[in-house]
Structure formats: C-alpha cells, structure tokens
C-alpha positions in Angstrom: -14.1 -6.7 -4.0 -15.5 -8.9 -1.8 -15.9 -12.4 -3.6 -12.4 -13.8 -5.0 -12.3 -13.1 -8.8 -11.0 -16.6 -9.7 -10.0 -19.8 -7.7 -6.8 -21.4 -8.4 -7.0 -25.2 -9.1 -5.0 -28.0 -8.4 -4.1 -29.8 -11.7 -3.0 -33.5 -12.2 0.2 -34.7 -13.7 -0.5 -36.6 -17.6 2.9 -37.0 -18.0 6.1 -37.3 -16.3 9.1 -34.5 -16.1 11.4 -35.2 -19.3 14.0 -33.9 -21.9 13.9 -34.6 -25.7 17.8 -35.0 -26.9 17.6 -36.1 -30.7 14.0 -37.1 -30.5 13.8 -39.4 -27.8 12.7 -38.3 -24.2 14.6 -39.0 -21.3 12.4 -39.2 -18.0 14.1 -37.1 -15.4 13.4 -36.8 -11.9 12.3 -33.0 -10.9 14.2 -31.6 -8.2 13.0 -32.1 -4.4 12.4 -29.4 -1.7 12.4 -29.5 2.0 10.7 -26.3 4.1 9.1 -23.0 2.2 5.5 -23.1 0.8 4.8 -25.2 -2.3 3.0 -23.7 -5.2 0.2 -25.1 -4.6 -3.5 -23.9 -5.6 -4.2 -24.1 -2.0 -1.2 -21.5 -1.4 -2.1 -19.6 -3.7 -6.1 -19.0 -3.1 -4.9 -18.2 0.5 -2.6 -15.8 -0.2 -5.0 -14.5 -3.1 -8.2 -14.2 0.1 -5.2 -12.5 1.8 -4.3 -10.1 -0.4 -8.0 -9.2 -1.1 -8.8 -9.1 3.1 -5.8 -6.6 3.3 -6.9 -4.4 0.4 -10.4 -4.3 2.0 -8.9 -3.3 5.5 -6.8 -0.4 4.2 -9.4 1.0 1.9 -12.0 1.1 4.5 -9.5 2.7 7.2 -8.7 5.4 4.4 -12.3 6.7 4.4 -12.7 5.8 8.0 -9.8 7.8 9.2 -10.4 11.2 7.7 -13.0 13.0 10.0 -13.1 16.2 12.4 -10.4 16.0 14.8 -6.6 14.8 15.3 -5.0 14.8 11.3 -4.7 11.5 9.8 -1.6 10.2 8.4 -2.1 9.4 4.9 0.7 6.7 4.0 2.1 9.2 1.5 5.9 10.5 2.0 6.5 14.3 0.2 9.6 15.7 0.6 10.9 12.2 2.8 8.6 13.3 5.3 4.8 11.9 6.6 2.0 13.5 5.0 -1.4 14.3 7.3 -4.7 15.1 6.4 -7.3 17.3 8.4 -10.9 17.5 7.9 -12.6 20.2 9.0 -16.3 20.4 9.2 -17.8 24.4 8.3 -21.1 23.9 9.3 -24.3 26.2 9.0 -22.3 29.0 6.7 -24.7 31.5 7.2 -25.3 32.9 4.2 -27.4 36.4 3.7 -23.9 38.3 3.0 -22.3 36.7 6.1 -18.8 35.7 6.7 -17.9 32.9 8.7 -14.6 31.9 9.6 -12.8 28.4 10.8 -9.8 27.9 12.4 -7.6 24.4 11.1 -5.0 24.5 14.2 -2.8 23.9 11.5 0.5 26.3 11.9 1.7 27.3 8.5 5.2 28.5 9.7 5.6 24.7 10.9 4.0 22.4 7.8 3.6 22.8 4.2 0.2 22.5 2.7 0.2 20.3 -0.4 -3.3 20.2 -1.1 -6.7 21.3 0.2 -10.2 19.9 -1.1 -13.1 21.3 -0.4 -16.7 20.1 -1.0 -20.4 21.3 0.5 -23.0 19.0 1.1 -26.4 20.5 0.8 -29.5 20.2 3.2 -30.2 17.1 0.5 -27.2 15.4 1.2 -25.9 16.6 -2.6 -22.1 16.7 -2.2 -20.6 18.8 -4.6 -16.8 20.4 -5.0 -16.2 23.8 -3.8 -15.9 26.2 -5.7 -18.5 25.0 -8.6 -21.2 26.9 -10.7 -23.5 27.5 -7.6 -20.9 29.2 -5.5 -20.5 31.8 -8.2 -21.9 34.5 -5.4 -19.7 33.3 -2.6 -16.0 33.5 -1.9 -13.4 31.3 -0.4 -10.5 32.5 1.1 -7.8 30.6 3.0 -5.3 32.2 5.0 -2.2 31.2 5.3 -0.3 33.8 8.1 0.5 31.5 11.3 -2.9 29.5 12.0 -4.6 28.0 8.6 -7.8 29.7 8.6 -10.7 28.9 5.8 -13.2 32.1 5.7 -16.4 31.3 3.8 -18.5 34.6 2.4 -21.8 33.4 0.8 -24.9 34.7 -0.3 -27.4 31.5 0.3 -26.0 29.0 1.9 -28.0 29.5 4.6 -27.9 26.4 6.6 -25.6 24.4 4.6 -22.6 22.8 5.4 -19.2 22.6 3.6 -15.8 20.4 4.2 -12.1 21.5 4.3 -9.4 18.7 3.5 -6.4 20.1 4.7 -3.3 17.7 3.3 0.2 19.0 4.5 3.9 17.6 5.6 
C-alpha cells in the first residue's frame, strides 16, 4: 500500500445547475457555503494519502510491537476490557528427550487467556505453527496454575527455537 490506488480529479462545469418543470429548464443558483472543507479533488487525495499514511503506521506498529518483553496492548476489547499480547521467545529447546520449561509472568488467577499461538522457527529460518506434522514426537504442555508456564518436551529440536503468543484480558 504504498502508492495511492487512484487520484481524484478536479472536473470542469459544461453546464450550469438547473431544474426541468414541463420541459423547460430553469437555471438555478446552487447554494453557497462559508467555512468547512469543499469537496474538492484536492480534499479528497489528501485525506485519501491520509488515510493510507495512517493504515501504514498502525500496521507496522502491530508487527513492531509484539516482541520479548512488557505485553502489548492489542486495540481489541473482550469482555469491555483491554486485551494484551506477550511474546515469549523458547529458545534452544534441547531436544534428545529433554524438557524445557518457560515462565510467561503472566498470573492466571488475575487474566483470562483468550488465545495462544505458537510457532518454531528452525535453524533455516522455516517458520512453521506448533504443533504440525514434525512435532509429532514432541509435546506441549501449558500450565495454567498461578504463573503461565509453556513446557516444551522434544525429541530433535536440538538447537531450535520456538515462539509463545500469549493473548489475554
């Protein structure tokens, strides 16, 4: 989205304002207005370069926002109350059999999780939603008892790293 799709033109008056009664026209003289904005293709390109300039700017701070660290509002509103969203990076799982657990400091008896993605990203940069085909001989659990913790239990994700989207109210 960054080129304007269309530009609005200015057109030119070929004939004067009028009303037909019986057949005849009757010139009439269109009403005048003092203050506002006109409607004028000027007005409306800028607010259309606007519109597309604020798009831009709340897309990008979406995907900017959402890293490791303080949770993100996310503009959403469940329940009548502010969603957040908490990334949290699992990094080197292990693998071999081994169990590796991550802590959210998220307290469940104070927030309501409404969603949680998860995704790895291999050593090839291959991202990929967890759980899928090759995690068949791994396990994900999340616990929910006071802290939110994600455990990860794998077989050969040896140096890989995986992502926890924690969305709650």
């Amino acid at each position: 989205m960054d080129e304007v799709p269309f530009e609005w033109e200015a057109g030119e008056v070929v004939e004067r304002a009028y009303v037909e009664i019986d057949g005849v026209k009757h010139y009439v003289t269109p009403a005048t207005y003092d203050g506002g904005t006109s409607l004028s293709a000027f007005h409306l390109n800028k607010m259309q370069q606007d519109l597309i300039d604020y798009i831009k700017s709340i897309t990008q701070e979406k995907y900017n926002l959402i890293t490791d660290g303080n949770p993100v509002k996310t503009g959403r509103k469940v329940d009548n109350r502010d969603e957040y969203v908490r990334r949290i990076t699992c990094a080197n799982l292990g693998g071999n059999g081994v169990a590796k657990q991550y802590y959210t400091g998220i307290d469940t008896s104070l927030s309501t999780i409404t969603d949680i993605k998860l995704f790895g990203v291999t050593s090839a940069d291959n991202i990929f939603p967890l759980p899928n085909n090759d995690s068949a001989n791994s396990k994900i659990t999340i616990l929910a008892n006071g802290n939110l913790q994600i455990i990860f239990y794998n077989d050969y994700w040896v140096n890989e790293t995986a992502y926890a989207e924690i969305y709650y109210i």
